[in-house]
KOLMARVEX-428398 format. One record per residue: x, y, z of N, C-alpha, C, CB in turn. Coordinates in steps of 0.05 Angstrom, whole numbers. Glycine has a CB too. Layout:
<sites>
     n.x     n.y     n.z    ca.x    ca.y    ca.z     c.x     c.y     c.z    cb.x    cb.y    cb.z
       X       Y       Z       X       Y       Z       X       Y       Z       X       Y       Z
...
</sites>
This chain:
<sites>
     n.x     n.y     n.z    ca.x    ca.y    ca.z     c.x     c.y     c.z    cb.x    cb.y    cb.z
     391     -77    -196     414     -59    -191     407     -30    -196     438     -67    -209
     398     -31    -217     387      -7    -224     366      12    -196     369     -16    -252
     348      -8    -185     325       7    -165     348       9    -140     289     -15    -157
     366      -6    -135     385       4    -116     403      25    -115     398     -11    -113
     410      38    -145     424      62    -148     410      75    -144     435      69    -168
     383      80    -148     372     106    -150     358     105    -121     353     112    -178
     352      88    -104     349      91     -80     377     105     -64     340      66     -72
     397      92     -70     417     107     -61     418     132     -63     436     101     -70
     417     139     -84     419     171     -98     399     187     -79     406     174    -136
     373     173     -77     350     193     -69     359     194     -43     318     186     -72
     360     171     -23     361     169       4     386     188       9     364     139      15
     410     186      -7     433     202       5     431     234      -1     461     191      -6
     417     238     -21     404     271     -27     386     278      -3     382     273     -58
     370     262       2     356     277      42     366     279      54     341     267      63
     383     251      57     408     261      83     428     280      82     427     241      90
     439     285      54     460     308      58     441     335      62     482     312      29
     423     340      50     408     361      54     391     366      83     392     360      32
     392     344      98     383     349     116     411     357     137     365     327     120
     427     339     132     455     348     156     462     371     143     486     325     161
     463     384     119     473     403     103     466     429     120     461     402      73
     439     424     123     414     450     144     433     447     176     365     431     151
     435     429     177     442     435     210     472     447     212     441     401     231
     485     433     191     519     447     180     515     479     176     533     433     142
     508     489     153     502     514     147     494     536     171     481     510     129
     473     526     183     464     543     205     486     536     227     430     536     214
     502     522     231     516     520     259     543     538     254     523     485     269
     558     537     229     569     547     212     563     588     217     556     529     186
     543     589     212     533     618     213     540     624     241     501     623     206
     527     606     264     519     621     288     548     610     304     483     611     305
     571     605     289     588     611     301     597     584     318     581     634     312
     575     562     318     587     534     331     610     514     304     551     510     340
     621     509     321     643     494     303     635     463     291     670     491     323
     631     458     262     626     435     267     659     414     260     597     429     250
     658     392     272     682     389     264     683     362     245     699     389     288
     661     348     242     655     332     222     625     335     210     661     306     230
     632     330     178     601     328     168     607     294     143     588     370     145
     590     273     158     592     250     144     569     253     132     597     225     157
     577     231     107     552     217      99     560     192      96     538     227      75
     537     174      99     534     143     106     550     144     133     548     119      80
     557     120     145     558     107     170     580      83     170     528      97     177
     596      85     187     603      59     196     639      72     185     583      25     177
     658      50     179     684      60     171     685      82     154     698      42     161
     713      97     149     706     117     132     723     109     105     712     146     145
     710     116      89     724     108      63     742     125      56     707     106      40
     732     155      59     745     181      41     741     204      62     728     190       8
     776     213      70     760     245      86     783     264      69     764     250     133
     764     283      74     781     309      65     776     330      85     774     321      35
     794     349      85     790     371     109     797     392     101     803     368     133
     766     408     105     775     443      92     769     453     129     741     465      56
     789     460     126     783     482     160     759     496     160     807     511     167
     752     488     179     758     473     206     737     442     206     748     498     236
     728     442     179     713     419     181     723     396     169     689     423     171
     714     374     181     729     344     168     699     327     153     747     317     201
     712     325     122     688     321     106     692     283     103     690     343      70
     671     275     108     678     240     111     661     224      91     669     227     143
     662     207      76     638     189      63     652     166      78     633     186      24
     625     148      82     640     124     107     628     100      86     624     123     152
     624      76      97     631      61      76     599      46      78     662      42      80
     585      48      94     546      47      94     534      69      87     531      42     124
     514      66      59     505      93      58     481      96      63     508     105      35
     470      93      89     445      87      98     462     114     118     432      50     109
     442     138     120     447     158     139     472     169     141     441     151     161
     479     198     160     500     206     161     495     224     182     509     214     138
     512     252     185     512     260     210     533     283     206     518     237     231
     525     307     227     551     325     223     550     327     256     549     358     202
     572     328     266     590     326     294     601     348     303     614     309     292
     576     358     310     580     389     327     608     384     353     542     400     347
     621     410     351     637     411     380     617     411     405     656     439     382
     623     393     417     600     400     452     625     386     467     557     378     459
     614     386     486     631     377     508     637     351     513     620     385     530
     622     322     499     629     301     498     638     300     473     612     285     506
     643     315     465     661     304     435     686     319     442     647     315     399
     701     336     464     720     348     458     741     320     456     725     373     478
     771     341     442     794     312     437     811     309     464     820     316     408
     806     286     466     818     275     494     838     270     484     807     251     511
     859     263     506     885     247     503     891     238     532     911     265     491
     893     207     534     894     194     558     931     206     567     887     154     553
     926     213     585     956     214     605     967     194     600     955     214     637
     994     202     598    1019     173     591    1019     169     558    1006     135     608
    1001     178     544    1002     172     515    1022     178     499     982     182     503
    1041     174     479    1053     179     469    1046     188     443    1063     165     473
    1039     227     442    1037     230     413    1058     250     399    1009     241     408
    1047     241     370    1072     267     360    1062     299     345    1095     251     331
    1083     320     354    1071     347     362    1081     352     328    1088     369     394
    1059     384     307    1076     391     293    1069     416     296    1079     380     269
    1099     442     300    1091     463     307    1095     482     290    1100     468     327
    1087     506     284    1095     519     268    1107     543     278    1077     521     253
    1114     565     253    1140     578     262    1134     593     279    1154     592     245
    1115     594     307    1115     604     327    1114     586     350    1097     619     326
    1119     564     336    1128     535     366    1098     523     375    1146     555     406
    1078     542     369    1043     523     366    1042     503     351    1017     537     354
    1030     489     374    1025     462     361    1000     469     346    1021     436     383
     999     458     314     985     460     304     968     430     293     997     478     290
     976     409     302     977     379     289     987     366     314     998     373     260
     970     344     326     975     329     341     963     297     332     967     342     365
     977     275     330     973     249     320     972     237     340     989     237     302
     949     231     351     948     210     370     939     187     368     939     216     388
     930     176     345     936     157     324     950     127     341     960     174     300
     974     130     351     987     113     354     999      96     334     977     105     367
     994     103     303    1001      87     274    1031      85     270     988     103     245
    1042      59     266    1063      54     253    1072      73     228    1060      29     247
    1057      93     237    1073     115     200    1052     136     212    1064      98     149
    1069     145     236    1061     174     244    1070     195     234    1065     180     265
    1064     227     233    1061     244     221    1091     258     231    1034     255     224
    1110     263     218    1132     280     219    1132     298     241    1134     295     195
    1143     300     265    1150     321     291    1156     307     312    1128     339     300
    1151     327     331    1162     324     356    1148     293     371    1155     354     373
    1161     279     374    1158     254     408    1144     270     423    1191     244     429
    1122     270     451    1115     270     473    1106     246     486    1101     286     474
    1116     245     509    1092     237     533    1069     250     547    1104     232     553
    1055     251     536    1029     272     550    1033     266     586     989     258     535
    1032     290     593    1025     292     622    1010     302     631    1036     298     635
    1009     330     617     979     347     616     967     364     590     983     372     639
     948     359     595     933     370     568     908     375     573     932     352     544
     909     408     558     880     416     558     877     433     531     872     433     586
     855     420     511     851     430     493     825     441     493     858     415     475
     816     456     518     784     471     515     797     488     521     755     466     532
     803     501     545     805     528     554     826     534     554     797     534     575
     858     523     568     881     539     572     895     527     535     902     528     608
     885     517     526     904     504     497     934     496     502     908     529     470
     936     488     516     963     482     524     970     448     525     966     496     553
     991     433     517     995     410     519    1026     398     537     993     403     490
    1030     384     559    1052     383     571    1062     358     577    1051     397     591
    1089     354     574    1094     320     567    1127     326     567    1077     303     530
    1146     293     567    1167     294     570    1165     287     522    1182     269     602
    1196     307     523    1201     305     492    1225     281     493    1212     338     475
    1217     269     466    1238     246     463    1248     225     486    1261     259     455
    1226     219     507    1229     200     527    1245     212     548    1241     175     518
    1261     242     543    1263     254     563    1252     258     585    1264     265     559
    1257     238     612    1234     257     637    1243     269     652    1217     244     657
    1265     281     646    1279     296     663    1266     323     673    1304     301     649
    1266     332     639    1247     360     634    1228     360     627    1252     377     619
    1198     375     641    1172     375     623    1179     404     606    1137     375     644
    1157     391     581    1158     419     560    1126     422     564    1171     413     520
    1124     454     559    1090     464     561    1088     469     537    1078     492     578
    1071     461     504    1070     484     490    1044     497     488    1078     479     466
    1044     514     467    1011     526     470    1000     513     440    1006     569     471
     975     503     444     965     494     425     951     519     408     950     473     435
     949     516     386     933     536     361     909     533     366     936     529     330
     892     549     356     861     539     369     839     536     348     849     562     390
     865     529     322     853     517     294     874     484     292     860     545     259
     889     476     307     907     460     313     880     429     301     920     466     352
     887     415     299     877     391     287     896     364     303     881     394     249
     873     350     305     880     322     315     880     298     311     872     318     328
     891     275     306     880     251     294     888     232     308     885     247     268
     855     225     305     850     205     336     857     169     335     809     207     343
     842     154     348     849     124     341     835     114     328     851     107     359
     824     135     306     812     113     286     815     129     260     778     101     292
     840     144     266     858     158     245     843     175     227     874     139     227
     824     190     241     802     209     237     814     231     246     774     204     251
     821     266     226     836     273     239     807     306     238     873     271     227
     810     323     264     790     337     264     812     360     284     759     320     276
     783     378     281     791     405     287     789     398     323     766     432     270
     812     412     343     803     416     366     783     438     376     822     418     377
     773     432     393     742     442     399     746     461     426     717     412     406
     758     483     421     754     505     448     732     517     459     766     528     444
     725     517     485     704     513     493     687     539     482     705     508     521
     694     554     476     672     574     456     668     578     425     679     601     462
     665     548     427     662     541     388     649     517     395     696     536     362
     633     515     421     612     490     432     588     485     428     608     488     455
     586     474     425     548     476     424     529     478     448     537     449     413
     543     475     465     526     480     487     533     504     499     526     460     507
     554     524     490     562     546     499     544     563     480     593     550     500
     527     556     456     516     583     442     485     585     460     512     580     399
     483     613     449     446     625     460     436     603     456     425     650     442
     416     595     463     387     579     463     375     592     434     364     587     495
     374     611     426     358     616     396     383     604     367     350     661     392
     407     601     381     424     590     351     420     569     363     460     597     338
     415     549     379     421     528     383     387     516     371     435     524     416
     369     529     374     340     526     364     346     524     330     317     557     375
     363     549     324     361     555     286     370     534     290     377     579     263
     392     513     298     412     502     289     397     473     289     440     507     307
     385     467     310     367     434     311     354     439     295     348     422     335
     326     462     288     305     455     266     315     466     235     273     469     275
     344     464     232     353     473     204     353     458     188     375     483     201
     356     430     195     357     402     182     323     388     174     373     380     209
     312     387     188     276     388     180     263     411     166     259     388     206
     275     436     174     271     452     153     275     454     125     277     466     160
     310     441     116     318     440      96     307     416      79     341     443     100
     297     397      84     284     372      75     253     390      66     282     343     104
     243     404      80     215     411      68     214     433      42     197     424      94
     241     448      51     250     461      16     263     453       6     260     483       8
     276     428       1     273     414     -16     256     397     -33     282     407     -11
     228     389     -10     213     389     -34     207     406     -48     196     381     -32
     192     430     -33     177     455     -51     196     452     -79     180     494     -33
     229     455     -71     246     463    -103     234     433    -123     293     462     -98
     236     416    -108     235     391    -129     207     385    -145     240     364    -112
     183     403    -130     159     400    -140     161     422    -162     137     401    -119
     177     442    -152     175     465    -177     189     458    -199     187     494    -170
     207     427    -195     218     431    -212     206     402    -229     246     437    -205
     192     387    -213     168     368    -218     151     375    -250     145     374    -189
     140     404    -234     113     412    -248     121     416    -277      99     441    -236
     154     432    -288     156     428    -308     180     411    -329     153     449    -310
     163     378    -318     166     364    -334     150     345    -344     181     358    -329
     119     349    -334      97     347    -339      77     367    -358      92     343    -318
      65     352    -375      39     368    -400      25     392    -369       0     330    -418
      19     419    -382      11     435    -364     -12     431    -340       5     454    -378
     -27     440    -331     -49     433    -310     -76     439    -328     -47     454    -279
     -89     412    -324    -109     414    -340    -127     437    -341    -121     395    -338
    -142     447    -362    -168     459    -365    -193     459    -376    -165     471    -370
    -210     469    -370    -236     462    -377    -240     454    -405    -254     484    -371
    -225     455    -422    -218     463    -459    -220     430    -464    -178     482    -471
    -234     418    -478    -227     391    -486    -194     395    -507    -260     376    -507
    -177     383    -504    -150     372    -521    -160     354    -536    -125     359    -507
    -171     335    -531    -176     314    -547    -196     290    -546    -155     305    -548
    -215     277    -566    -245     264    -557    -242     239    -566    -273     278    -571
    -236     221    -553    -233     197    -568    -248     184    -578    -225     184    -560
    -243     164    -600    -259     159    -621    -283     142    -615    -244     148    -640
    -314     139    -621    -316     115    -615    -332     112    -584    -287     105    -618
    -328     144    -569    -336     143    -545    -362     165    -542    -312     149    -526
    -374     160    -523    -398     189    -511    -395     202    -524    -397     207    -484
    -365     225    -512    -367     252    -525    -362     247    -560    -339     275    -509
    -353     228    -569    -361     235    -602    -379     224    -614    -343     230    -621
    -402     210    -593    -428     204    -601    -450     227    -598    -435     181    -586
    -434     247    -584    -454     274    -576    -445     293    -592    -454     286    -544
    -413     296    -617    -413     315    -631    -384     327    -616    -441     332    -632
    -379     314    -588    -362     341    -583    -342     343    -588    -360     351    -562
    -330     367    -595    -298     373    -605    -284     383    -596    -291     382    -622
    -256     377    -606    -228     387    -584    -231     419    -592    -189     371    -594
    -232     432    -571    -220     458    -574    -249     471    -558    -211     468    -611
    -278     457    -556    -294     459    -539    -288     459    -504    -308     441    -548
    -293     482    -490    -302     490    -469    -320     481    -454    -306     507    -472
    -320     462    -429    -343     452    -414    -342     475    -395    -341     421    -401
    -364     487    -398    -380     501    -381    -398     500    -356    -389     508    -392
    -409     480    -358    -429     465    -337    -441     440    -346    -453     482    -328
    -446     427    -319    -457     402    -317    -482     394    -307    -442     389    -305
    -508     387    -312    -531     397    -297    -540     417    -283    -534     387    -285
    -529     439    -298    -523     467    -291    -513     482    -274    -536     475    -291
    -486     466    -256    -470     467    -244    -441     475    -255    -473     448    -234
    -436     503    -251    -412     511    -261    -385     498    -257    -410     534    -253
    -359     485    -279    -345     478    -276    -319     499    -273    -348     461    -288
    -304     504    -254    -277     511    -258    -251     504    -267    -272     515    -246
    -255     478    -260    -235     454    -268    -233     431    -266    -218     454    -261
    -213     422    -287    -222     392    -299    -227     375    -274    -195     377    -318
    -208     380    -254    -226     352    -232    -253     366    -224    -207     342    -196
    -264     377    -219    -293     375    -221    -312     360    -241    -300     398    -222
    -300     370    -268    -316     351    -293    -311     328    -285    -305     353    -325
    -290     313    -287    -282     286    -274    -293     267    -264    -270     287    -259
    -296     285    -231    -320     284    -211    -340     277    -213    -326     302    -203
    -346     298    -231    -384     296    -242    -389     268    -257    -396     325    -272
    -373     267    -272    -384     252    -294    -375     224    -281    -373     261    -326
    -358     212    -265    -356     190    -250    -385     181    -224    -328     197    -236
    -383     223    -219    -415     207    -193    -435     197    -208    -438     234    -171
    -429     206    -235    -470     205    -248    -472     175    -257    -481     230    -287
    -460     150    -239    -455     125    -250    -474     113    -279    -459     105    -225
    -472     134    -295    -481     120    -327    -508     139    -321    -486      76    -332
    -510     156    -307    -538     174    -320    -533     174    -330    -551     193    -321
    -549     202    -358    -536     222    -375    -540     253    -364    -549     219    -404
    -518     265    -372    -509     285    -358    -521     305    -381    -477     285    -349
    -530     330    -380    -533     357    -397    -502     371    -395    -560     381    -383
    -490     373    -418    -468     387    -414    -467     402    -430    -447     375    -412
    -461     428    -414    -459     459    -436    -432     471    -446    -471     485    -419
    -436     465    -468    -405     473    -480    -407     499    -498    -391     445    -501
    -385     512    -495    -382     537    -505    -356     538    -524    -382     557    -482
    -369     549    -548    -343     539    -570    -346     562    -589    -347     505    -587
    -329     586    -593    -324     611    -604    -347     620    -606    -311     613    -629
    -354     625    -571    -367     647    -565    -393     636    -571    -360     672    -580
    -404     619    -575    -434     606    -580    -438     581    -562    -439     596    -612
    -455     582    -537    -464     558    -521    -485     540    -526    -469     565    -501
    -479     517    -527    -499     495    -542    -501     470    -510    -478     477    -582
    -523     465    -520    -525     439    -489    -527     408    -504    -564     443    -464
    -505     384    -494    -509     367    -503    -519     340    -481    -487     367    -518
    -529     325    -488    -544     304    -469    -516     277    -469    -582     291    -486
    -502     268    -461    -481     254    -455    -481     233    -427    -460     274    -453
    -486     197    -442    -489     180    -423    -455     168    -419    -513     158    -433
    -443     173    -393    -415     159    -389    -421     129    -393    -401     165    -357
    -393     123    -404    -392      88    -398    -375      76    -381    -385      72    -421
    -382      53    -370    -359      43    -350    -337      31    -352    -367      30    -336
    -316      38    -338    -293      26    -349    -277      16    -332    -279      43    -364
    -265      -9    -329    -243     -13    -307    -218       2    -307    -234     -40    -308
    -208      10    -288    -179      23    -288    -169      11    -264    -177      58    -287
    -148      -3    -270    -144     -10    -242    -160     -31    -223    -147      14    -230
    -168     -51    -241    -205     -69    -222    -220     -56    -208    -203     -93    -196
    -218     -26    -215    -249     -12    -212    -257       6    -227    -255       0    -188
    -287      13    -220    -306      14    -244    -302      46    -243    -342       0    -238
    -300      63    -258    -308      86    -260    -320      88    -287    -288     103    -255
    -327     119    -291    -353     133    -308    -337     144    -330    -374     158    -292
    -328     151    -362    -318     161    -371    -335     167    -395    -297     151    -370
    -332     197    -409    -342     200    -434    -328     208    -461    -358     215    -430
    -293     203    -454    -277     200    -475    -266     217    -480    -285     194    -493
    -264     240    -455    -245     264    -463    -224     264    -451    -254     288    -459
    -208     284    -460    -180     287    -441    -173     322    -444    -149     262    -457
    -165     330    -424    -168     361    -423    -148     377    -431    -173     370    -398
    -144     397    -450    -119     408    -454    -108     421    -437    -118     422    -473
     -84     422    -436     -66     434    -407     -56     458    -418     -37     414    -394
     -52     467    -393     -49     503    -392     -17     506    -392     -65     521    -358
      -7     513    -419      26     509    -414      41     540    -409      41     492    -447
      29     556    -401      47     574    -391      56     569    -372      41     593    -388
      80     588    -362     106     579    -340      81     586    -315     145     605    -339
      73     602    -321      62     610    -295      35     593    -276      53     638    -302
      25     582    -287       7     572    -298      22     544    -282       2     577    -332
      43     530    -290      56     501    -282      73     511    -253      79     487    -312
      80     538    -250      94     543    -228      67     543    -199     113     574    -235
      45     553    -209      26     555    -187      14     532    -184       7     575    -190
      20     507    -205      18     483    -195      34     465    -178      15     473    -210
      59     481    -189      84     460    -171      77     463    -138     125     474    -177
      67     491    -130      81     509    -115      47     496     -92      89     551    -130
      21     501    -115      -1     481     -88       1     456     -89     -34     482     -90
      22     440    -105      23     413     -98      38     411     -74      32     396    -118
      57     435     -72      80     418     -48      58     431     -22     127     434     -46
      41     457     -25      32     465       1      10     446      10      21     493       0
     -10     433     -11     -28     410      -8     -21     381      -1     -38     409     -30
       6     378      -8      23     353       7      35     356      27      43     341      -7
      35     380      37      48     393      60      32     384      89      48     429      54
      15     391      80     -22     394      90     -21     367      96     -53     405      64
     -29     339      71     -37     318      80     -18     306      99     -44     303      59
       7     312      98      23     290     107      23     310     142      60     284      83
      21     333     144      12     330     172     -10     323     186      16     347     179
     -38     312     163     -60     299     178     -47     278     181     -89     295     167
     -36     265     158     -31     237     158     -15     233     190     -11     228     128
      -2     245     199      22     243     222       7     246     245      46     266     221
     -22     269     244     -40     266     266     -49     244     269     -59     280     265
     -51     224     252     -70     207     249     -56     184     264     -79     201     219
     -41     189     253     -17     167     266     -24     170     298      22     178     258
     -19     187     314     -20     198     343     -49     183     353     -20     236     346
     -62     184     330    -100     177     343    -100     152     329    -133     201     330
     -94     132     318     -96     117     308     -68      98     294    -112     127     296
     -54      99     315     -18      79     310     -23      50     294      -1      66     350
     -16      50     279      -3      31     267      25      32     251     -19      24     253
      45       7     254      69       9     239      67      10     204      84     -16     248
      36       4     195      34       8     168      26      39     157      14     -13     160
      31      57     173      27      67     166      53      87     166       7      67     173
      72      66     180     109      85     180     126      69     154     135      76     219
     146      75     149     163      63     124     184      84     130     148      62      88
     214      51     139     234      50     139     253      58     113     235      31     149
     272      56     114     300      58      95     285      25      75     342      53     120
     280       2      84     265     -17      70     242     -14      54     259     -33      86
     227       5      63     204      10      54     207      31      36     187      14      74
     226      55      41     226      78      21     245      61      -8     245     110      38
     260      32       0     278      35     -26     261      16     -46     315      24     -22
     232       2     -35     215     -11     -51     198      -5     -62     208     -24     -44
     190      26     -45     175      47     -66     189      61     -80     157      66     -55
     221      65     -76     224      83    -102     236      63    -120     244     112     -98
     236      41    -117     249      17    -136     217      18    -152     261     -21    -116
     194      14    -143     172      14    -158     167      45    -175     148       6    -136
     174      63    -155     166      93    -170     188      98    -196     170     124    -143
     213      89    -192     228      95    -216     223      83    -238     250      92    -213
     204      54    -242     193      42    -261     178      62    -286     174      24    -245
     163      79    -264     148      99    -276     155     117    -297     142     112    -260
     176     133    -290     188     149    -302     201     170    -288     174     156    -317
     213     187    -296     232     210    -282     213     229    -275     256     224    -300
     185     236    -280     169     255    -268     163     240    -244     145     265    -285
     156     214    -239     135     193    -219     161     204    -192     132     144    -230
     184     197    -202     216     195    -187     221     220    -175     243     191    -209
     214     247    -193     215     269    -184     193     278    -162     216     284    -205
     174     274    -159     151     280    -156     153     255    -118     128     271    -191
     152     240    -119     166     223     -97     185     234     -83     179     200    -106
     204     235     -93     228     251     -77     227     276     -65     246     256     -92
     203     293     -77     187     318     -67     179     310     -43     162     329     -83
     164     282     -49     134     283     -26     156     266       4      93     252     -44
     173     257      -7     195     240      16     199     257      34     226     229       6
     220     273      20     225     295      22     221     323      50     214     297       2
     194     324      38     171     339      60     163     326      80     147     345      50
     156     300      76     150     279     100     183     276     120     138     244      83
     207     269     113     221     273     129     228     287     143     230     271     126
     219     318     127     227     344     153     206     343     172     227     380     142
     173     336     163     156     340     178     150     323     205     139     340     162
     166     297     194     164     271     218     190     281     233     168     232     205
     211     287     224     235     291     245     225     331     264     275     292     217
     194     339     259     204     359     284     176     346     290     212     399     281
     173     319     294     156     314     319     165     313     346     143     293     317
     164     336     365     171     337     391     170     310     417     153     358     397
     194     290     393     196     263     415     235     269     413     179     218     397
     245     261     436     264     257     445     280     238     423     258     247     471
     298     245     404     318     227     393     313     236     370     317     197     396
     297     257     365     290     272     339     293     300     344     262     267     328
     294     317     316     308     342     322     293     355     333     319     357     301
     254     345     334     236     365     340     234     355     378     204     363     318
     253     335     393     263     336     415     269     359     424     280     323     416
     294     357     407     312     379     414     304     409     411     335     375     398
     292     414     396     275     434     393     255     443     412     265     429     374
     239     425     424     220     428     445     232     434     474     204     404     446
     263     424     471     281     424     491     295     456     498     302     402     482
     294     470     466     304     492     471     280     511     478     321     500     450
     250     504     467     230     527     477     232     516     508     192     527     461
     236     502     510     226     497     543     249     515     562     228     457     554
     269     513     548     289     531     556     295     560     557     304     525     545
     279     575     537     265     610     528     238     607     549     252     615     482
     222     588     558     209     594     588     217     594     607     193     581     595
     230     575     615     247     572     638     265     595     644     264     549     635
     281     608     615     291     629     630     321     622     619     284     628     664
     328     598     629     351     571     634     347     549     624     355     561     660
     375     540     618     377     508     608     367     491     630     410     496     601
     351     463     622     351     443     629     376     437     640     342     429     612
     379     423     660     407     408     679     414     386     659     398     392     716
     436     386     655     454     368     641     453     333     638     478     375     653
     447     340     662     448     309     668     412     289     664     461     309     705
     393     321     669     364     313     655     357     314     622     343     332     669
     370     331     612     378     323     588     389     304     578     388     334     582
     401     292     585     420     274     572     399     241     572     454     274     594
     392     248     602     374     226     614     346     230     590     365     234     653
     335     240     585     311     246     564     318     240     538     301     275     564
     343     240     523     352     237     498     356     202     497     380     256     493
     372     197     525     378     165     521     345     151     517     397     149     555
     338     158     535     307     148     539     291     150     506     290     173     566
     292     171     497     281     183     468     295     158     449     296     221     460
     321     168     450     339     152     427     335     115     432     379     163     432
     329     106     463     322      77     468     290      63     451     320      76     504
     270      95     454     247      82     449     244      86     408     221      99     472
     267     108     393     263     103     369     278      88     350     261     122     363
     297      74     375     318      53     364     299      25     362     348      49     386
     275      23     381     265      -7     388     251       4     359     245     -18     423
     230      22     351     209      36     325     223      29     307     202      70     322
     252      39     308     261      28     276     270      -1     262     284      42     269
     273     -11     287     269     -50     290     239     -57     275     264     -64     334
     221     -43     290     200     -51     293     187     -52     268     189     -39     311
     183     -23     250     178     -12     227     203     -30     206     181      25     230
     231     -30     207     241     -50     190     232     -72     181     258     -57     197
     228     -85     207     212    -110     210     185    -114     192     203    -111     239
     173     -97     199     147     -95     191     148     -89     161     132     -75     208
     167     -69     150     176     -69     117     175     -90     107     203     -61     110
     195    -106     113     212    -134     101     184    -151      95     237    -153     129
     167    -151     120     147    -179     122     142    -162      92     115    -187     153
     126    -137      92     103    -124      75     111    -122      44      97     -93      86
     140    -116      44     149    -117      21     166    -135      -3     155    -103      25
     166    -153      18     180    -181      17     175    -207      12     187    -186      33
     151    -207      37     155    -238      49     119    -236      42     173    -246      92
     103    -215      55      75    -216      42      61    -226      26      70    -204      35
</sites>
């Protein structure tokens, strides 16, 4: 129970932060959004701060925020029967089209005509009256609630998404992959100090019984070089003394200001059912802030780094073991939370970064689609045709709907059934 909460926790912290990026920036450049969920499927809980409708749905596997565009505007089928509420200028500000046995206080219509993009206007017989049609004008913060008693902002056609520039509509797709990759950077900075500082050349401590206190050496000693190879830092010593499989190494230590050379044979040790070289030290760490911040800060740029070879690699060398689903991320962090709250923090960094970095790969059904969709659009001059768009996304969204079958699949056997 426990590795399931905290998968929850982590998985729904990417996702809000990732739809959060695409909210924020659409927000700025003036597109309307008119829902921002998290999880999927019925909704449990909405609340609505104008003009946005805030949802938790009742699957918390993913979520989504629901830009105004042109297939999301609010329809109302002709002949429908909804009810109007206006305020003290006779705008309809609230329309329930709901159809619910415990509709919202106002006016009866029969819809006859309605247009809530451009003229805002709604026209219908009142109270089964068809004698007389009534026109009113709709508000153009007016709210709707639809047939699945979801109630949202109406969407006038210049609060669209397909009505903004091509450069907000660019900020607005890669804001969500962007915001996942600073989130790690913050989480590694905030990683680094909850961990002993970054090691240094300085022995901390010689354990008993081993090499280095068969050669004399003491904590508070300085390794200086190794077969007269200058060390900078502790993974180099490390290094050394693992390649030299049980030579003996000359190691020059410098200890208040006086350098002495000692002769030191590593011994072998299993870690893990394999063999490495050790001579019983462990390095004191460098605990200034600054010092743990310039570690946080090249761990996230050095994980930044691998995980886009790793993604090349992928392109030159495909395999599904080398992707991990919603199945696969909640069995490594069910294993990583075992660890401890640094292992947990430190994961959630590296997730994190890998999600922004895999979602702007320039394939169709991902944001870095959409993205490639808008440079192609700053050459061209002009948008892509509507209808070739649309055609490229189904196609995109068909071939990463079969991948996430595929990669699920491939989780379950690996983490499961294996």
């Amino acid at each position: 129970m426990k590795g399931i909460l905290i998968f929850l926790v982590v998985f729904g912290l990417l996702v809000f932060v990732h739809e959060f990026g695409h909210f924020i920036v659409a927000k700025k450049c003036g597109i309307l959004v008119r829902e921002f969920s998290i999880g999927m499927g019925p909704k449990l809980l909405q609340i609505r701060r104008n003009p946005t409708t805030y949802t938790i749905r009742w699957l918390p596997l993913g979520g989504y925020v629901r830009l105004a565009n042109k297939d999301d505007e609010s329809k109302i089928d002709l002949g429908t029967t909804v009810i109007l509420q206006l305020n003290e200028q006779k705008q309809v500000v609230r329309i329930d089209a709901s159809e619910s046995d415990l509709p919202i206080e106002g006016i009866p219509m029969q819809v006859t005509q309605v247009d809530l993009v451009d003229d805002l206007t709604i026209t219908g017989y009142e109270n089964g009256n068809e004698e007389n049609e009534v026109t009113y004008q709709v508000a153009r913060n007016a709210t709707m609630i639809d047939q699945s008693k979801t109630e949202l902002v109406i969407a006038p056609r210049d609060t669209q998404f397909q009505e903004a520039n091509v450069w907000k509509k660019l900020a607005t797709n890669v804001a969500g992959p962007l915001m996942n990759i600073i989130l790690g950077f913050v989480v590694f900075m905030m990683w680094t100090f909850t961990v002993p500082g970054p090691a240094t050349t300085t022995i901390g401590k010689v354990v008993a019984d081993s090499p280095a206190a068969a050669a004399h050496i003491e904590a508070g000693t300085r390794i200086a070089a190794i077969n007269g190879h200058k060390t900078m830092n502790f993974d180099e010593i490390s290094q050394q003394i693992d390649q030299s499989k049980g030579k003996t190494l000359k190691i020059d230590l410098v200890k208040a200001g006086r350098t002495e050379r000692v002769n030191v044979r590593p011994q072998a040790v299993k870690v893990q059912k394999q063999t490495v070289y050790q001579i019983g030290i462990q390095a004191r760490g460098d605990e200034r802030a600054s010092a743990k911040a310039k570690r946080g800060w090249d761990t996230a740029v050095s994980t930044t780094g691998m995980i886009f070879n790793a993604v090349g690699g992928l392109f030159r060398h495909f395999s599904l073991n080398k992707l991990s689903g919603p199945v696969g991320i909640y069995s490594q962090t069910s294993q990583v939370s075992q660890m401890g709250f640094s292992y947990l923090l430190a994961f959630l960094a590296m997730i994190s970064i890998n999600l922004g970095i895999v979602n702007l790969i320039p394939i169709p059904g991902l944001d870095g689609g959409k993205f490639l969709l808008n440079l192609i659009e700053i050459v061209r001059g002009k948008a892509i045709s509507e209808d070739h768009e649309a055609m490229v996304e189904l196609v995109g969204f068909g071939l990463l709907l079969v991948l996430i079958i595929a990669v699920t699949g491939n989780d379950i056997y690996r983490y499961f059934i294996k």
